[in-house]
C-alpha positions as CSV (number, residue, x, y, z in Angstrom):
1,X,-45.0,-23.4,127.1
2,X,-41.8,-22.2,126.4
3,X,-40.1,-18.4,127.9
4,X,-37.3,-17.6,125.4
5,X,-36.6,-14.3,126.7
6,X,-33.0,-13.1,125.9
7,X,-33.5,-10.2,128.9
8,X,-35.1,-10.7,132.1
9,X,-37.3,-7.4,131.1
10,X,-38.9,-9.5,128.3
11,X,-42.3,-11.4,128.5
12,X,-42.3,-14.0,125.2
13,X,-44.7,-16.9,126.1
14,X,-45.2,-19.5,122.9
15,X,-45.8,-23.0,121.9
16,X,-43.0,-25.5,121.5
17,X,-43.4,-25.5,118.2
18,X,-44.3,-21.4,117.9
19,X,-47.2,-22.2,116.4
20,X,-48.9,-20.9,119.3
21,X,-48.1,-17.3,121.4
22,X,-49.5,-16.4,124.2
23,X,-47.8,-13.1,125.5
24,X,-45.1,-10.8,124.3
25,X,-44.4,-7.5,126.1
26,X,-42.1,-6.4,128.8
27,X,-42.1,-6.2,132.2
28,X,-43.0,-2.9,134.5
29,X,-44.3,-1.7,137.5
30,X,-47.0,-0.2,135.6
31,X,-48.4,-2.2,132.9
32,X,-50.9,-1.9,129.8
33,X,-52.5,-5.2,129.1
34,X,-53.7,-5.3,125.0
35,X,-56.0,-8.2,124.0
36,X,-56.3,-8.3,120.7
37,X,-57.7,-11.2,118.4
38,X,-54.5,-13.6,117.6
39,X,-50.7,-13.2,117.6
40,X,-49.0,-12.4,114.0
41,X,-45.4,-13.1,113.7
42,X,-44.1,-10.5,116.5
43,X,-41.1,-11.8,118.5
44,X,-38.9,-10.4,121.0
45,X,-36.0,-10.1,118.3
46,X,-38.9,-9.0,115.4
47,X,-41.6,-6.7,115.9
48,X,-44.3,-6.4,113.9
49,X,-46.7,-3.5,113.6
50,X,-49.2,-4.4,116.4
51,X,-46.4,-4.6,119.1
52,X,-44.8,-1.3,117.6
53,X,-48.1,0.7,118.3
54,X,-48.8,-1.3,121.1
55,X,-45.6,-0.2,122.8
56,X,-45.9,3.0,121.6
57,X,-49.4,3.7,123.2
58,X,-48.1,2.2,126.2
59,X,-45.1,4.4,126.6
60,X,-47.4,7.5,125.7
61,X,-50.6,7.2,128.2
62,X,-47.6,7.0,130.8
63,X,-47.0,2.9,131.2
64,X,-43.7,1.6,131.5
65,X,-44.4,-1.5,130.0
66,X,-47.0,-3.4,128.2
67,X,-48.0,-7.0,127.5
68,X,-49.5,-8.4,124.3
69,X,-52.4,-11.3,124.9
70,X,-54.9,-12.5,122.4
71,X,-58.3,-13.8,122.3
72,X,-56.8,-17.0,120.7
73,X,-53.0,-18.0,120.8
74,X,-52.7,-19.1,117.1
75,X,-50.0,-17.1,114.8
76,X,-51.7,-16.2,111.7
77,X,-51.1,-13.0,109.8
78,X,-55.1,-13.3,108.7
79,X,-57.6,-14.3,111.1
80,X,-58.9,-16.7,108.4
81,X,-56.6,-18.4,107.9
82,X,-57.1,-19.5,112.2
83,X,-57.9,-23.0,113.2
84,X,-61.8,-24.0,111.5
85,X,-62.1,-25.5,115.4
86,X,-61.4,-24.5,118.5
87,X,-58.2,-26.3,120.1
88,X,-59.3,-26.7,123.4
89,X,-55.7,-27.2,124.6
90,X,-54.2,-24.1,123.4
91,X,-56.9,-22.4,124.8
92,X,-56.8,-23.3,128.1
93,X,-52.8,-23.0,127.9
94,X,-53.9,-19.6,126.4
95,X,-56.7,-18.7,129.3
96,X,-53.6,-19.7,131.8
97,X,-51.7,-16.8,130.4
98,X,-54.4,-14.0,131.6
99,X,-53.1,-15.1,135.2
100,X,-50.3,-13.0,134.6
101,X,-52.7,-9.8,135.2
102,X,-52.8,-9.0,138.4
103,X,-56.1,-6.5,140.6
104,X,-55.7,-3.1,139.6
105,X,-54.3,-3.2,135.7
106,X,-55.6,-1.5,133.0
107,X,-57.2,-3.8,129.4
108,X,-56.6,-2.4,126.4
109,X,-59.5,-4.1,124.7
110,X,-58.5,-4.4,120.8
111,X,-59.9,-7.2,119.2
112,X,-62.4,-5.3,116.3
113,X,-64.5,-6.9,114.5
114,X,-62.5,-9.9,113.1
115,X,-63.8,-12.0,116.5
116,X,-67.1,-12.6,114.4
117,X,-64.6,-14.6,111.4
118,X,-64.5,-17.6,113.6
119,X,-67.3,-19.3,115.4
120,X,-65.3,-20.1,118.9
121,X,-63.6,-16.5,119.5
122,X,-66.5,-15.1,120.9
123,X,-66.4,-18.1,123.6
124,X,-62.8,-17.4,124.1
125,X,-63.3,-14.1,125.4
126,X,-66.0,-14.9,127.0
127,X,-63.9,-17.5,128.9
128,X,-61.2,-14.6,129.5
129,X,-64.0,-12.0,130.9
130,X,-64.7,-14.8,133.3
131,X,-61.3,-15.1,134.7
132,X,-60.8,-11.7,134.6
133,X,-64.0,-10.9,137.0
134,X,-62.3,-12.5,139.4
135,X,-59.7,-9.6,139.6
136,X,-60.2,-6.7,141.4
137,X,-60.2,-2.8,140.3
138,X,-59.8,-4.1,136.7
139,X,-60.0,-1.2,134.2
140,X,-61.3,-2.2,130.8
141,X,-59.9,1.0,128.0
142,X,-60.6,1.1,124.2
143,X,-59.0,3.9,121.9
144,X,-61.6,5.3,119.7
145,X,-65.2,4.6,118.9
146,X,-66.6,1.0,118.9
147,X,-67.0,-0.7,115.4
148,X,-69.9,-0.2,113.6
149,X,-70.7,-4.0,115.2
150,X,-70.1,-2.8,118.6
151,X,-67.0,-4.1,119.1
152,X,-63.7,-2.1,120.4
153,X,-61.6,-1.3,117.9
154,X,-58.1,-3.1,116.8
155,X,-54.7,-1.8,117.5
156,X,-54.1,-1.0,113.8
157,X,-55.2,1.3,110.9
158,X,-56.7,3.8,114.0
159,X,-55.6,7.5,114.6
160,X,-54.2,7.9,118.2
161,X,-56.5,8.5,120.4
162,X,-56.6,8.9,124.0
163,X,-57.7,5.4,125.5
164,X,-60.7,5.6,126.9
165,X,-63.3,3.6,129.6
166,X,-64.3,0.6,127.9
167,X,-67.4,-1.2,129.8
């Protein structure tokens, strides 16, 4: 796992080959953790969409800094076009990641519904909820309403919200 950060402010975790990302965000006293579903093509020199709101939102419910994680480290502008399998190796290089959130942060959960397009994703976050229990004072937000499949609600295509208790 590579850190190309050109600042020491900057969180980029990724695969040698960049197939793979893991985190991108920045670093804080006070910081918003999103999960979302997979990493698009977001880097510390390119933002993309996600990591624009994301920042935004972070800045805005009074964070100074945020981190970007996924449910599964795969790049992939559409979730179908995600590994058919599971790739047990990036996922435990993935589930390593989540120890970079420490007792008492704050989970933007932001996966929507795309975790039902793949088979394993639902494992993965399952895995991730298990690490995560072992953290204490953990505070689990959403923005919005759940989906209509109960699920909390992506970072994009969403009105701002306040965030909100997630349980």
């Amino acid at each position: 796992m590579k850190n190309n950060n050109q600042s020491e402010n900057i969180i980029y975790l990724h695969s040698d080959n960049n197939k793979y990302r893991y985190a991108l965000g920045t670093k804080g006293e006070n910081t918003l953790y999103c999960i979302g579903i997979n990493p698009s093509t977001a880097t510390p020199n390119k933002d993309d969409q996600t990591i624009r709101i994301v920042r935004k939102i972070a800045f805005k419910e009074g964070y100074d800094s945020y981190i970007m994680l996924n449910i599964y480290p795969q790049r992939a502008t559409n979730p179908k076009n995600m590994d058919k399998k599971i790739n047990q190796e990036e996922h435990e290089q993935n589930l390593h990641t989540f120890d970079i959130i420490k007792d008492n942060s704050t989970i933007w959960a932001a996966w929507g519904n795309n975790i039902n397009k793949k088979p394993y994703l639902n494992d993965c976050l399952y895995h991730i909820k298990n690490k995560l229990n072992l953290r204490s004072n953990i505070r689990w937000v959403k923005m919005g309403n759940l989906t209509n499949q109960g699920n909390p609600r992506q970072v994009l295509f969403q009105m701002y919200k306040p965030l909100s208790n997630y349980n």
